[in-house]
C-alpha positions as CSV (number, residue, x, y, z in Angstrom):
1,X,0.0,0.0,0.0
2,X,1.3,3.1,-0.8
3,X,2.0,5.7,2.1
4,X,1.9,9.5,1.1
5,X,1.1,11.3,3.7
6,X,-1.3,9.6,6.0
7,X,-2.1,11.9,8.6
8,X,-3.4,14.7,5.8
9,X,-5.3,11.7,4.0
10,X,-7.0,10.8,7.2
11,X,-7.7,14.6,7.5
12,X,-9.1,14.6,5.0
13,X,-11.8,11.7,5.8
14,X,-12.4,13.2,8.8
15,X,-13.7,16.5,7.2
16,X,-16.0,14.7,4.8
17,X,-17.9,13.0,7.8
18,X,-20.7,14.7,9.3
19,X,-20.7,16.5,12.5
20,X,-22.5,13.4,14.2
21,X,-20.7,10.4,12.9
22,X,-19.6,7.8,15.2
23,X,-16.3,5.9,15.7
24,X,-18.0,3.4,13.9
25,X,-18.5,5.9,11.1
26,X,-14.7,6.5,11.1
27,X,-13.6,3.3,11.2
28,X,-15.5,1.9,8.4
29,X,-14.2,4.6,6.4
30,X,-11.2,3.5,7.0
31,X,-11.3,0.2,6.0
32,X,-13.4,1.1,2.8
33,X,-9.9,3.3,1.8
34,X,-7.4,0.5,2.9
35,X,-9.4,-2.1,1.1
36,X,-9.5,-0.2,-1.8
37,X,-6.3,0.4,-1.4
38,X,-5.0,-3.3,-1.4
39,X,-6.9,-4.0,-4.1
40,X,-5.3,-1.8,-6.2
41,X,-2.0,-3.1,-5.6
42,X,-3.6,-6.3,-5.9
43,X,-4.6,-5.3,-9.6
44,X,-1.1,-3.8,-10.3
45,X,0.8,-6.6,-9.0
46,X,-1.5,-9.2,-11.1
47,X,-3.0,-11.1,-7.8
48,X,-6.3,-11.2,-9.3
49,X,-8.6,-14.0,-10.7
50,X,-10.7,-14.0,-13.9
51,X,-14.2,-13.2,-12.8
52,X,-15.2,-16.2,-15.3
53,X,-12.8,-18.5,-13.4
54,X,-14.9,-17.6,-10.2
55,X,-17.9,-17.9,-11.1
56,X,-16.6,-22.0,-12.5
57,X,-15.2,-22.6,-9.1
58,X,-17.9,-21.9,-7.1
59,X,-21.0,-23.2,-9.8
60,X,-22.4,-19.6,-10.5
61,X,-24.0,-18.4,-13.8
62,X,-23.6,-15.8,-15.8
């Protein structure tokens, strides 16, 4: 994951929350970003999986 400058990223969450979110609504925010985040490096770095080949592996339709 790449690492800019984390402090003024999380600022900048922060300010886009309302004035009565929660922890909870912090946290999850949070985790949306660093999942997003992995995944992208995921992407770049070719760790990803057909979504054809999924859906054979696990039965599912089109």
């Amino acid at each position: 994951m790449q690492t800019t400058n984390v402090k003024q990223e999380a600022y900048q969450l922060l300010k886009k929350l309302p004035e009565n979110a929660t922890w909870d609504d912090l946290m999850y925010e949070i985790y949306v970003r660093q999942a997003i985040e992995a995944g992208l490096e995921d992407s770049k770095a070719g760790r990803t999986i057909d979504v054809r080949e999924v859906r054979a592996k696990f039965g599912l339709s089109k």
